[in-house]
BAFI-3210 file (N, C-alpha, C; in Angstrom, 3 decimals, decimal comma, padded with zeros to 6 digits):
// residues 283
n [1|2|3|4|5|6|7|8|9|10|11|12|13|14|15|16|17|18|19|20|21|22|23|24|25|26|27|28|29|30|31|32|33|34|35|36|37|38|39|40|41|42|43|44|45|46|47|48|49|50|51|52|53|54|55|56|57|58|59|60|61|62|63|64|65|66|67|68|69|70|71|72|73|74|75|76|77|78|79|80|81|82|83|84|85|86|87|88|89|90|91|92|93|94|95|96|97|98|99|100|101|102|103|104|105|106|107|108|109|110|111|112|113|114|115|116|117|118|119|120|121|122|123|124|125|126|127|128|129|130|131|132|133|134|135|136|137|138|139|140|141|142|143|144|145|146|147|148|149|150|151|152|153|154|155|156|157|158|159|160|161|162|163|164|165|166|167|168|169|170|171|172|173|174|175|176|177|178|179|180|181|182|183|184|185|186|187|188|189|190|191|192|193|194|195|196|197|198|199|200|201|202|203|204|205|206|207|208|209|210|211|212|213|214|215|216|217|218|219|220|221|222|223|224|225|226|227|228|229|230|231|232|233|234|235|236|237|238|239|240|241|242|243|244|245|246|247|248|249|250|251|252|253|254|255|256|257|258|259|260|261|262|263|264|265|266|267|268|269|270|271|272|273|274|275|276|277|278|279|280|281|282|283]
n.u [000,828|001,846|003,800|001,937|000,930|003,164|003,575|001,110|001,352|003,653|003,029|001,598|003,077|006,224|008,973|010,739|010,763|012,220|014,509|016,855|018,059|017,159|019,416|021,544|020,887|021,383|024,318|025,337|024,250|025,192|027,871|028,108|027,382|030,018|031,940|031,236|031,670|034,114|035,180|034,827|036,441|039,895|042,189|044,032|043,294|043,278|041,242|039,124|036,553|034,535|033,149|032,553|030,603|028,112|027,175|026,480|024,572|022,479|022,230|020,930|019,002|017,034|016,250|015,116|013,149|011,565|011,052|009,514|007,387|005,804|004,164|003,858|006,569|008,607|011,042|013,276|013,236|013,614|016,235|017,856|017,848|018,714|021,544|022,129|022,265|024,808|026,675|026,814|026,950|029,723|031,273|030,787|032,310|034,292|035,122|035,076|037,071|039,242|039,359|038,650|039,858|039,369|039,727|039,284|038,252|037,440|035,523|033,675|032,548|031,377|028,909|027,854|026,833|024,525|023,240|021,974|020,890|018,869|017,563|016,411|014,546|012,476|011,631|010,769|008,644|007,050|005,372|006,533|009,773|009,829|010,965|008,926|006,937|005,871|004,392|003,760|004,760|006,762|008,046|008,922|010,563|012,675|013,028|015,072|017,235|018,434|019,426|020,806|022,407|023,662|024,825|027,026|028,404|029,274|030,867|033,058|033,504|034,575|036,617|038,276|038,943|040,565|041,874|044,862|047,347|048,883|048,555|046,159|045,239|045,192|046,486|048,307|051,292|051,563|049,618|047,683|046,721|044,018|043,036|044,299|043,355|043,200|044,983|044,690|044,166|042,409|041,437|041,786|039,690|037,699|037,048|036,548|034,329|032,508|032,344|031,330|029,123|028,181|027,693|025,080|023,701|023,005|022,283|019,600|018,372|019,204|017,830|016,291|017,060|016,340|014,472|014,457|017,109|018,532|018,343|019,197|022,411|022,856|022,410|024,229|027,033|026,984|027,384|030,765|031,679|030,787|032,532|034,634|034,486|034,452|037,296|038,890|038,613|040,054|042,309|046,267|048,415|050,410|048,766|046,610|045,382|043,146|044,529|043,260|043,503|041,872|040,352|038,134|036,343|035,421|034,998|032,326|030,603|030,248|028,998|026,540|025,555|025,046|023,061|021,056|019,922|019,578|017,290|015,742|015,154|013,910|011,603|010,341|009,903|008,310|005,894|005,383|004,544|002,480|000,820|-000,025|-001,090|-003,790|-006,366|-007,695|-007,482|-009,832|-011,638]
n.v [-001,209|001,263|001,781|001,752|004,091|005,926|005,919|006,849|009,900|010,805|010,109|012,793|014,780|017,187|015,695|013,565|010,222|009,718|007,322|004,775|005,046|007,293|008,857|007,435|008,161|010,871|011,557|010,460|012,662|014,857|014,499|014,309|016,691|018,325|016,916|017,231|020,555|020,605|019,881|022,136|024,273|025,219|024,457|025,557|028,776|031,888|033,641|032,434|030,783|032,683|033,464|030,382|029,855|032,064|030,599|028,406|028,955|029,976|027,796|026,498|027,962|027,394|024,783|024,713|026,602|024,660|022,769|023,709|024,389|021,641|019,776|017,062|015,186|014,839|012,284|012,854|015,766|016,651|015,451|016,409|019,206|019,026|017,870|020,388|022,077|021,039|021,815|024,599|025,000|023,841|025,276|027,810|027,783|027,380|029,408|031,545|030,101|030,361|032,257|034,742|034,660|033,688|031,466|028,250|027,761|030,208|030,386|028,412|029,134|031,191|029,831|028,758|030,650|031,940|029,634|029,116|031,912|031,380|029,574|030,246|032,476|030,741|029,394|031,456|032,272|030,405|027,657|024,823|023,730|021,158|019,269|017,108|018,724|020,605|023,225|025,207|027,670|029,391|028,004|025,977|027,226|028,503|025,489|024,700|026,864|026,824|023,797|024,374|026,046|024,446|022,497|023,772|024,680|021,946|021,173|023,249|022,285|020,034|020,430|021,802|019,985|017,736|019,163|019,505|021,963|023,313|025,566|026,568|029,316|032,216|031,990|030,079|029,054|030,186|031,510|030,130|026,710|026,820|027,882|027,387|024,591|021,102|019,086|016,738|013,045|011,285|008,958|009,840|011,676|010,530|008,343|010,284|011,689|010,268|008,941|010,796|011,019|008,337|008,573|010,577|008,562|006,979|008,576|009,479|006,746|006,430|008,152|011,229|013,533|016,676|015,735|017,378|018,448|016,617|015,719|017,856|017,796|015,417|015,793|017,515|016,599|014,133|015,226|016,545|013,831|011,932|012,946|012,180|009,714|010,520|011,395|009,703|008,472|010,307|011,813|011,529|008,726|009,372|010,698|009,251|008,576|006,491|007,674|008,076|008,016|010,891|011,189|012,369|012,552|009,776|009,372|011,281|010,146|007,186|008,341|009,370|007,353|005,637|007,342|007,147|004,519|004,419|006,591|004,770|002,220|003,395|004,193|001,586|000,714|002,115|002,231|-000,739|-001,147|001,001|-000,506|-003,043|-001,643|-000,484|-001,404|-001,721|000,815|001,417|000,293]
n.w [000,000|000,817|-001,225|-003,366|-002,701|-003,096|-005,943|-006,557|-005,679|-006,334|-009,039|-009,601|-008,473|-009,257|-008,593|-008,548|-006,452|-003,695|-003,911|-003,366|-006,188|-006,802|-005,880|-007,228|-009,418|-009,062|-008,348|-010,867|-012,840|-011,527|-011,081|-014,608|-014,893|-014,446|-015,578|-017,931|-018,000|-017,887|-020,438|-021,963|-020,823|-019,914|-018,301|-015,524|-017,139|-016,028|-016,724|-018,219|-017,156|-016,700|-018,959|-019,965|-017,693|-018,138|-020,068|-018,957|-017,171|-018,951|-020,508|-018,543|-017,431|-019,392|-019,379|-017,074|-017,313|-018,976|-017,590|-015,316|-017,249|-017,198|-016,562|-014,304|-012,775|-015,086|-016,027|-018,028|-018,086|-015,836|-014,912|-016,942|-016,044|-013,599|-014,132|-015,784|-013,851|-012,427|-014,610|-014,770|-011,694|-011,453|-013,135|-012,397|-009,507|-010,722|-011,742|-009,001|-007,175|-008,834|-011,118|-009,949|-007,516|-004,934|-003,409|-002,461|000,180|000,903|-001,004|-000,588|001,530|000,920|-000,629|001,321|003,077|000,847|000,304|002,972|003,224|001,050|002,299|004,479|003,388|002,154|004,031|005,883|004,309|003,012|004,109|004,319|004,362|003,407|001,007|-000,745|-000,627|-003,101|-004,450|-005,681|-008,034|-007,573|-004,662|-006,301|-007,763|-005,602|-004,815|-007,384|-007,149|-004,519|-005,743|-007,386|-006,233|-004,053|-005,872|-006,690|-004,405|-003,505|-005,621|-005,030|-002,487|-002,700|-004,663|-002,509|-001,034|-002,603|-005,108|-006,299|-005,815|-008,127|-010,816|-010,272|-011,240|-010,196|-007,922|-007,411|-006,718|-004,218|-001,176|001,533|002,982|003,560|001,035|-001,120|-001,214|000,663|-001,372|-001,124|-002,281|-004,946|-003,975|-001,107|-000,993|-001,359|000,707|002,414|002,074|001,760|004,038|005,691|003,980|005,131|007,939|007,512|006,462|008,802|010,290|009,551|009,739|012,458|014,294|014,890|013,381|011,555|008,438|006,769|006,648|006,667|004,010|002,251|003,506|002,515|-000,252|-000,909|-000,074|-001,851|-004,217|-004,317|-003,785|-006,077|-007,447|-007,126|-008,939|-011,497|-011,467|-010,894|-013,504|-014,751|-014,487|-014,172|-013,116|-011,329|-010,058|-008,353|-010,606|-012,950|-015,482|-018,601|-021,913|-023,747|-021,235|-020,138|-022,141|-021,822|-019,254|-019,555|-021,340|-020,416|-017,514|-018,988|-019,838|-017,616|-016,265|-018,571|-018,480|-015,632|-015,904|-017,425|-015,755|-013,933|-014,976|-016,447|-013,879|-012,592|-014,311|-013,986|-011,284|-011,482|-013,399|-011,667|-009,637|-010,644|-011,205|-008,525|-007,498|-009,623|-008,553]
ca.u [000,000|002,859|003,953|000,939|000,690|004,166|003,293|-000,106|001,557|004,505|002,333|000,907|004,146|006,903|009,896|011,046|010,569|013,645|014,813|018,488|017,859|017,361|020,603|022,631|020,587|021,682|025,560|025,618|024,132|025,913|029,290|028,025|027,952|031,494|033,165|030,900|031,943|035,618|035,029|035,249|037,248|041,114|042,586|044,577|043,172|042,168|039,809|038,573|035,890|033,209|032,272|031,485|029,542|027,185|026,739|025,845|023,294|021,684|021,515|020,325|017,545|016,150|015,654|014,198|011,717|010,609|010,490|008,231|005,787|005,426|003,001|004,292|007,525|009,104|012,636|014,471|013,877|014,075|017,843|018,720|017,692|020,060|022,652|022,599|022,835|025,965|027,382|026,795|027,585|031,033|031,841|031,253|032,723|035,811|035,553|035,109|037,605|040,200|039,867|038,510|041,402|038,461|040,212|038,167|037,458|035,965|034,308|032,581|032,033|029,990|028,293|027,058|025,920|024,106|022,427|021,142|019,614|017,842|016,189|015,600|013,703|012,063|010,827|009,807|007,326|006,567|004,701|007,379|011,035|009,674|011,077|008,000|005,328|006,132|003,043|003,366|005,639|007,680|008,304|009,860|011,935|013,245|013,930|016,261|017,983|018,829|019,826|021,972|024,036|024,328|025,648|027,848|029,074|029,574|031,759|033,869|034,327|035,234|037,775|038,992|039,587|041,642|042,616|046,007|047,624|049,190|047,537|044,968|045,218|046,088|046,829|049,245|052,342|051,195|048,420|047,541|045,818|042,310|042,906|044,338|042,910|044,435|045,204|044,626|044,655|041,517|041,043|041,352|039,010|036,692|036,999|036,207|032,662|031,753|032,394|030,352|027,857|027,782|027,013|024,296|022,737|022,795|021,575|018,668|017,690|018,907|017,749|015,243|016,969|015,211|014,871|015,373|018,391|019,432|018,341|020,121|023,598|023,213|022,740|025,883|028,026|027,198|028,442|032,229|031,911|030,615|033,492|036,105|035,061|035,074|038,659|039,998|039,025|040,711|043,741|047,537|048,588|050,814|047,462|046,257|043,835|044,037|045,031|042,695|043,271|040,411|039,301|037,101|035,004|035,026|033,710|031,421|030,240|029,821|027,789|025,724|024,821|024,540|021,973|020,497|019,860|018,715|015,916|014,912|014,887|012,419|010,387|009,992|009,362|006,663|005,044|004,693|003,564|000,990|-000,630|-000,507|-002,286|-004,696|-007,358|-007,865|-007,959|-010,849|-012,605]
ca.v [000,000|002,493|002,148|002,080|005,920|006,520|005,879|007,983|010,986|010,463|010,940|013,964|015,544|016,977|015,646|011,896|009,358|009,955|006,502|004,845|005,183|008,911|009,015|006,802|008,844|012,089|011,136|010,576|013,568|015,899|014,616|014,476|017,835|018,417|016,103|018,501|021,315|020,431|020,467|023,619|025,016|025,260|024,303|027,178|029,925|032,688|034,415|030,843|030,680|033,515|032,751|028,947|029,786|032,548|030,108|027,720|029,587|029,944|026,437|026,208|028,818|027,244|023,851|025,233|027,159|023,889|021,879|024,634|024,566|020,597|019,669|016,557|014,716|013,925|012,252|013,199|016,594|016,738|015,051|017,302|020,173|018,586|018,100|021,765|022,912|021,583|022,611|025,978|024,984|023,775|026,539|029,482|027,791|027,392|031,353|032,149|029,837|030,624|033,995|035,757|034,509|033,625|030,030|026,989|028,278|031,727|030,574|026,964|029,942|032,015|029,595|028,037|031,633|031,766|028,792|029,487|032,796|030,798|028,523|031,483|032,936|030,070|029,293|032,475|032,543|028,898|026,719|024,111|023,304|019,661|018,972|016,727|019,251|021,608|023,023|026,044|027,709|029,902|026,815|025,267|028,288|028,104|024,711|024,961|027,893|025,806|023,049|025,168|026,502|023,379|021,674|024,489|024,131|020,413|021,678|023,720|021,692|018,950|021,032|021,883|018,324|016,893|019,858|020,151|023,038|023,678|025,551|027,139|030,868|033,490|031,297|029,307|028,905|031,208|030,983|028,721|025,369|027,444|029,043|026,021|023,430|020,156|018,475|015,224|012,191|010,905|007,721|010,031|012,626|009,486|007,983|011,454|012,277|009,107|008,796|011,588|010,442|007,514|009,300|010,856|007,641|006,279|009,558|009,173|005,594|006,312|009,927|012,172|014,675|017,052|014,947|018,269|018,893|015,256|015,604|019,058|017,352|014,443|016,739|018,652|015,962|013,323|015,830|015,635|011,841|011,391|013,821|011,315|008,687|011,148|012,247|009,146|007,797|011,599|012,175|010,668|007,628|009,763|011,596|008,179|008,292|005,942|008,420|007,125|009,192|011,367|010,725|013,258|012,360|008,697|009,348|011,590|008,917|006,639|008,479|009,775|005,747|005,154|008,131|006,957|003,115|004,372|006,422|003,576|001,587|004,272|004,125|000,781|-000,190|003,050|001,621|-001,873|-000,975|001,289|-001,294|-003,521|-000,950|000,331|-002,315|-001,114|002,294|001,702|000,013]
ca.w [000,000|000,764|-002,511|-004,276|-002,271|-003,465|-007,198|-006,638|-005,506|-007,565|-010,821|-009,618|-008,398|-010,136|-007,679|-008,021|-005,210|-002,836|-003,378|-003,692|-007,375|-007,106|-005,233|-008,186|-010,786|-008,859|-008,651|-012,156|-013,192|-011,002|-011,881|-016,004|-015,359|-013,904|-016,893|-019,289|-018,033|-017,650|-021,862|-022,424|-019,863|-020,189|-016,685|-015,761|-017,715|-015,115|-017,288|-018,954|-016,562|-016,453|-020,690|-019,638|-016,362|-018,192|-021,437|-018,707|-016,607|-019,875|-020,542|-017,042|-017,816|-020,800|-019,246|-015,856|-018,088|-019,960|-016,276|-015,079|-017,591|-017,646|-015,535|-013,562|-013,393|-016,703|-016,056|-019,248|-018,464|-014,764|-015,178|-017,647|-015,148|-012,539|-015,037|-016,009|-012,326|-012,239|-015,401|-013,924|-010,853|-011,671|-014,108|-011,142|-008,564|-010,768|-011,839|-008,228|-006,869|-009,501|-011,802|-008,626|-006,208|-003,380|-003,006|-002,185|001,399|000,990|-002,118|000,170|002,846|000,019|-000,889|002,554|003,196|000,082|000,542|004,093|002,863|000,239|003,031|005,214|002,518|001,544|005,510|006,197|003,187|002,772|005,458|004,980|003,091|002,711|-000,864|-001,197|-000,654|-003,613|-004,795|-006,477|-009,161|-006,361|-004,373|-007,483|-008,564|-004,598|-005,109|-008,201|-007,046|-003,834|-006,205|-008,268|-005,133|-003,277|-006,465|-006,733|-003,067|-003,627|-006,411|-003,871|-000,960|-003,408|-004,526|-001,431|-000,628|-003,325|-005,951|-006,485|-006,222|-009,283|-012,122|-009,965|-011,379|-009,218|-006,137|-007,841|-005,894|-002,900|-000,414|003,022|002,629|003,227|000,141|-002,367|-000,466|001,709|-001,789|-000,911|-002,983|-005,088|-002,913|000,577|-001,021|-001,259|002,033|003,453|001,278|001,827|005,251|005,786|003,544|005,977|008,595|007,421|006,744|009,816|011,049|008,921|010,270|013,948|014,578|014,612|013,090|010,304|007,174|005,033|006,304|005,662|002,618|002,071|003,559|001,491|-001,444|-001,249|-000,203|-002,816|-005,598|-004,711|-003,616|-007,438|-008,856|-007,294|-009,931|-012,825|-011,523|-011,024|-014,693|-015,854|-013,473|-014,190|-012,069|-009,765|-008,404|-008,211|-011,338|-014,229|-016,590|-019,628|-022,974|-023,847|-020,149|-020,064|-022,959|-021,994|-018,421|-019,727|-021,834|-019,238|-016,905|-019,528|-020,196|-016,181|-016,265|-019,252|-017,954|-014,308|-016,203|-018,108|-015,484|-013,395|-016,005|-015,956|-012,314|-012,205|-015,217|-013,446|-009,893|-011,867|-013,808|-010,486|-008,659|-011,632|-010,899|-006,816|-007,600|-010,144|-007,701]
c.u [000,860|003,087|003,635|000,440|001,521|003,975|002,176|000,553|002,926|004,145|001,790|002,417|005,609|008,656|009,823|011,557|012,136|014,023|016,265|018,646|017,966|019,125|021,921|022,575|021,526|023,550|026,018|025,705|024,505|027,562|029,386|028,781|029,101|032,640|032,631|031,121|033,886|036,080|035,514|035,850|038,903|042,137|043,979|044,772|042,697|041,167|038,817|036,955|034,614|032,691|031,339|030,122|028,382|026,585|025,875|024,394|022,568|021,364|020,401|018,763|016,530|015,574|014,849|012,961|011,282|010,251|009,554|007,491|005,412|004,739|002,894|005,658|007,798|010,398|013,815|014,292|014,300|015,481|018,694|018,750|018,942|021,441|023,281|022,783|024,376|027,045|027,629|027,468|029,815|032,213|031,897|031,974|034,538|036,106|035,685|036,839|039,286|040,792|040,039|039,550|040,854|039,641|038,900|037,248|036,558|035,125|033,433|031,820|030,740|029,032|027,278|026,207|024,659|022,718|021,479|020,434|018,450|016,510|015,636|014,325|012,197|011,109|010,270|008,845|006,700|005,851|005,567|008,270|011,007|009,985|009,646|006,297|006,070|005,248|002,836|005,265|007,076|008,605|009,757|010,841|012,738|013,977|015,331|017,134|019,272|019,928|021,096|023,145|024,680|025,420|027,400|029,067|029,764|030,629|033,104|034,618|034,798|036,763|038,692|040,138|040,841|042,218|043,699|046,483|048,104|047,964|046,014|045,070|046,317|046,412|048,233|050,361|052,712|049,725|048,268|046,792|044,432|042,091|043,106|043,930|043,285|044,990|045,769|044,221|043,325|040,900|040,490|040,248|037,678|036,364|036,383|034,381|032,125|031,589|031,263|028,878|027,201|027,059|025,353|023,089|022,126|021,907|020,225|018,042|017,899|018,604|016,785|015,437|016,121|015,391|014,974|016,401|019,360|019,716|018,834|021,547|023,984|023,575|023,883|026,861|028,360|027,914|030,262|032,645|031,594|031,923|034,559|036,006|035,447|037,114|039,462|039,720|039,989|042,110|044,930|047,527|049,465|049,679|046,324|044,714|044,314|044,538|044,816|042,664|041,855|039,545|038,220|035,754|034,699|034,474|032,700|029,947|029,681|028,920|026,789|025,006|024,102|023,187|020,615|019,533|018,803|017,184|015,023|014,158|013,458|011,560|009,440|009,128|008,253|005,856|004,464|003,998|002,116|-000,213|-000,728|-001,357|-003,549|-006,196|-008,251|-008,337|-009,211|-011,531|-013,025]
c.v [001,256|002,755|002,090|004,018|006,553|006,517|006,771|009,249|011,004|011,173|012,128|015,440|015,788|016,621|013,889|011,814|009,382|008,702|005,905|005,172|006,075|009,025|008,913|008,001|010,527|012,627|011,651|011,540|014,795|015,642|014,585|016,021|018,625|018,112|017,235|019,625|021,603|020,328|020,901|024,370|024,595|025,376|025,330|028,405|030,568|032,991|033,230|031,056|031,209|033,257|031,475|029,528|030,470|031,426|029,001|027,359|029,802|029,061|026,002|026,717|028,049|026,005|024,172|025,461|025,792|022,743|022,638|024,514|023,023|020,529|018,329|016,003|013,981|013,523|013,137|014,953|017,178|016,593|015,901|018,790|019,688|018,874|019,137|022,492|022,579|021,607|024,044|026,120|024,979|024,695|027,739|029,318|027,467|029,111|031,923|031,936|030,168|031,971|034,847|035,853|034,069|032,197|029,267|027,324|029,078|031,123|029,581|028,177|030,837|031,403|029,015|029,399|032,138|030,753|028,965|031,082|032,320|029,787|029,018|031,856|032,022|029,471|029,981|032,499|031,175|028,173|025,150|023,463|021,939|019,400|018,478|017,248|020,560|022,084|024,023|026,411|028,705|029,278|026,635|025,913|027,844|026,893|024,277|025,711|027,067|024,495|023,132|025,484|025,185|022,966|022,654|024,356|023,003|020,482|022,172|023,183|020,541|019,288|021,516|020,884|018,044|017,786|019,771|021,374|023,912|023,893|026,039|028,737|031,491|032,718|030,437|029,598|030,281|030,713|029,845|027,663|026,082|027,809|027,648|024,934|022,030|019,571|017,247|013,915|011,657|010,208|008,683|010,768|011,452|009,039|009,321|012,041|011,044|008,504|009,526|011,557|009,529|007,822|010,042|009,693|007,197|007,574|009,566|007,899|005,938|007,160|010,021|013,392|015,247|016,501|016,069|018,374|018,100|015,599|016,201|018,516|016,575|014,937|017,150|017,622|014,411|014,110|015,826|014,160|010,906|012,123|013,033|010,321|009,233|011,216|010,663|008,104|009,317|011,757|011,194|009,793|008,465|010,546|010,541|008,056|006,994|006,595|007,973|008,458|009,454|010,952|011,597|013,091|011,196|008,718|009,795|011,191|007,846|007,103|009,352|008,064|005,148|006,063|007,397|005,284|003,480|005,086|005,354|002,554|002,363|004,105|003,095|000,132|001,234|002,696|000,288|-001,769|-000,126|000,056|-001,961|-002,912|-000,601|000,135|-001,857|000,149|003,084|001,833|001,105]
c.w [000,000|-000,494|-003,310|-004,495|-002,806|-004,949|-007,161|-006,660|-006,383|-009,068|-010,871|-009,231|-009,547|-009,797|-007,861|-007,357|-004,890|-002,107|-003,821|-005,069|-007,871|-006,907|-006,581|-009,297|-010,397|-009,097|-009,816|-013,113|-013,001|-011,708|-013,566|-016,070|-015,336|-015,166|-017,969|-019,259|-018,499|-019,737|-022,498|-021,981|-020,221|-019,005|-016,633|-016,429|-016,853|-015,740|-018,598|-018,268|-016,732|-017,997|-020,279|-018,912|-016,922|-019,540|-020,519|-017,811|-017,787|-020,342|-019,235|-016,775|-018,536|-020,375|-017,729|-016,396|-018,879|-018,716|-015,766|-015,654|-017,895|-016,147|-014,020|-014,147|-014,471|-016,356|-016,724|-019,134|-016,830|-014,398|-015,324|-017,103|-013,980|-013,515|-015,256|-015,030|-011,985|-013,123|-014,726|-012,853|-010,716|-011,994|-012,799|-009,842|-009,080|-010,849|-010,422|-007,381|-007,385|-010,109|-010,886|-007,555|-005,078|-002,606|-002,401|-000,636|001,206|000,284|-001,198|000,985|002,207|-000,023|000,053|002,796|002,414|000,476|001,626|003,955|002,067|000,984|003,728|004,657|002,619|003,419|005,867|005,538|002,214|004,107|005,556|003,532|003,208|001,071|-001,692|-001,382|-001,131|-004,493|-005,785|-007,262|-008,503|-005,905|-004,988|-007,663|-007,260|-004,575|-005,942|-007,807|-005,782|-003,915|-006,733|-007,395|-004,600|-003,895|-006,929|-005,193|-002,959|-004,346|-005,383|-002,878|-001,657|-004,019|-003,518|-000,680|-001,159|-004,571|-005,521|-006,774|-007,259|-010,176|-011,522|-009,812|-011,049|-007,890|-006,244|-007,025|-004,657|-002,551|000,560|002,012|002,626|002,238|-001,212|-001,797|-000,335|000,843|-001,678|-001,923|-003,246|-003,975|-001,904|000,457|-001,089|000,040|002,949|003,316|001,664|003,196|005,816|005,068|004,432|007,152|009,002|006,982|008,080|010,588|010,399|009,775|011,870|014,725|014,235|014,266|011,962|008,941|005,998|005,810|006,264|004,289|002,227|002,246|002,463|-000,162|-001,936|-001,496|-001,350|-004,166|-005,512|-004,885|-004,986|-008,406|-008,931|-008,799|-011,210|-012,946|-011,550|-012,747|-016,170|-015,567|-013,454|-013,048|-010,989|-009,281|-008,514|-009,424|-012,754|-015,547|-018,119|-020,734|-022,879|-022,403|-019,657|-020,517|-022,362|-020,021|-018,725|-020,804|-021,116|-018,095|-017,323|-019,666|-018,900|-016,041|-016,684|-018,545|-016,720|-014,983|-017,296|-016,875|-014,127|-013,873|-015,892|-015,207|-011,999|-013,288|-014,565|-012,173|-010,479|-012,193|-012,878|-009,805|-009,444|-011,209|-009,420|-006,751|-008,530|-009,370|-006,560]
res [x|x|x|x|x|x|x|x|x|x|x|x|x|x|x|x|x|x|x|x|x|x|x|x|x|x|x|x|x|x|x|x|x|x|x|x|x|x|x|x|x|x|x|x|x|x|x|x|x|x|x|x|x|x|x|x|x|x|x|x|x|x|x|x|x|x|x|x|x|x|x|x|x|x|x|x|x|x|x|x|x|x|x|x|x|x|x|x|x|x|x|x|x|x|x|x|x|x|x|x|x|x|x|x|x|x|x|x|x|x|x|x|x|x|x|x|x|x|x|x|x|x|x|x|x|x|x|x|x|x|x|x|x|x|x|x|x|x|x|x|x|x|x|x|x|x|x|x|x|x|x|x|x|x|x|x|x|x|x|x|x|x|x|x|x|x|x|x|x|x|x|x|x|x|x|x|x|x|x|x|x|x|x|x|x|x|x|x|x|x|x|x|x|x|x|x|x|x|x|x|x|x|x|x|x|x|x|x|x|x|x|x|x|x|x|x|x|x|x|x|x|x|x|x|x|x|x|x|x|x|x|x|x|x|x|x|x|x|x|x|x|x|x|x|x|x|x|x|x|x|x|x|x|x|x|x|x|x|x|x|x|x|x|x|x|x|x|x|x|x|x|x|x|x|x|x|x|x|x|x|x|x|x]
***
């Protein structure tokens, strides 16, 4: 019966079911956008940066505006709304982190501030930052915007982690660790997102803390913990990656197919619990 309720409200909402599936699908699509951004960008160009980021807030625009006016969830374009948050994302948190000189700190510090005005906002003049009760077209915008920073943040503190210092602008061979950040080693930058990911599971099942601001943690911190795998099928063997020609395109290849697959397989398994339930709900 639960998840006859979860398929009911499901079809009427425009937010897919917040289940491990989302999670894989979310991964995938956050770090797509990381490898797709990484593209067009020219790793140590200071002034590289701010072109991408506005070309990609305009991608970002165009599919927002066509998720807004659809009327419940569509995958393929919901995805591609994630996707483009963190093209964007990626792209401003390298212009901030890099052309600007902020370094990985200030810029994580912007963006946490950022973010917590956005939920301020969004509490004061909402009756509640439940993701799943998003009802009007406000709401929604709130939500994306939200989406957009986090994945941007995620961007940041991921960089913080495991960038190397070299080749990051104006910081380049000057600046504390707050500033080029602890450059630590794919693997440890894994063990650390993921650790913390852990965490927040268990806090989930053994807690009563607030499930948005699980859901908000989990958010942020799955976007570096998905950038390690991009990095380590892009990054030479001494910064422990396999250093795969064209590794850029060929992750971004790959978790364009993992994407692709998980919404098939959504599709799917909400197509079959429907027609299972169809019959009940005539009645």
């Amino acid at each position: 019966m639960t998840t006859a309720k979860n398929v009911l409200h499901s079809s009427i909402s425009k937010i897919p079911q917040l289940t491990l599936l989302f999670w894989i699908m979310k991964i995938a699509a956050t770090t797509l956008g990381e490898t797709g951004s990484d593209l067009v960008t020219v790793p140590g160009a200071e002034d590289n940066y701010l072109i991408p980021f506005l070309f990609f807030i305009g991608v970002f625009v165009v599919f927002l505006t066509i998720q807004l006016l659809v009327k419940k969830y569509v995958a393929p374009v919901y995805w591609t709304v994630i996707t483009s948050t963190s093209l964007a994302g990626t792209a401003f948190s390298d212009y901030m982190d890099r052309s600007l000189g902020l370094g990985y700190m200030k810029g994580s510090l912007l963006l946490i501030s950022l973010l917590i005005i956005i939920f301020l906002f969004w509490y004061f003049t909402e009756p509640t930052l439940n993701v799943k009760s998003i009802a009007t077209k406000r709401v929604e915008v709130l939500y994306w915007i939200a989406i957009l920073i986090s994945n941007t943040l995620g961007t940041a503190a991921g960089d913080f982690l495991s960038h190397q210092a070299e080749g990051v602008g104006k910081l380049a061979g000057g600046g504390s660790f707050l500033e080029q950040g602890l450059g630590l080693t794919i693997a440890q930058g894994a063990m650390i997102t993921g650790g913390l990911i852990l965490v927040v599971v268990l806090a989930y099942f053994l807690t009563k803390i607030s499930r948005v601001l699980l859901f908000w943690l989990a958010f942020v911190l799955t976007r570096p913990f998905g950038a390690t795998f991009g990095d380590y099928l892009i990054k030479p063997h001494e910064k422990g990656g396999l250093g795969l020609e064209n590794g850029t395109e060929i992750a971004s290849a790959i978790l364009l197919a993992i994407l692709v697959i998980c919404i098939l397989v959504e599709y799917a398994t909400r197509k079959k619990i429907s027609s299972n339930i169809s019959p009940s709900v005539e009645h």
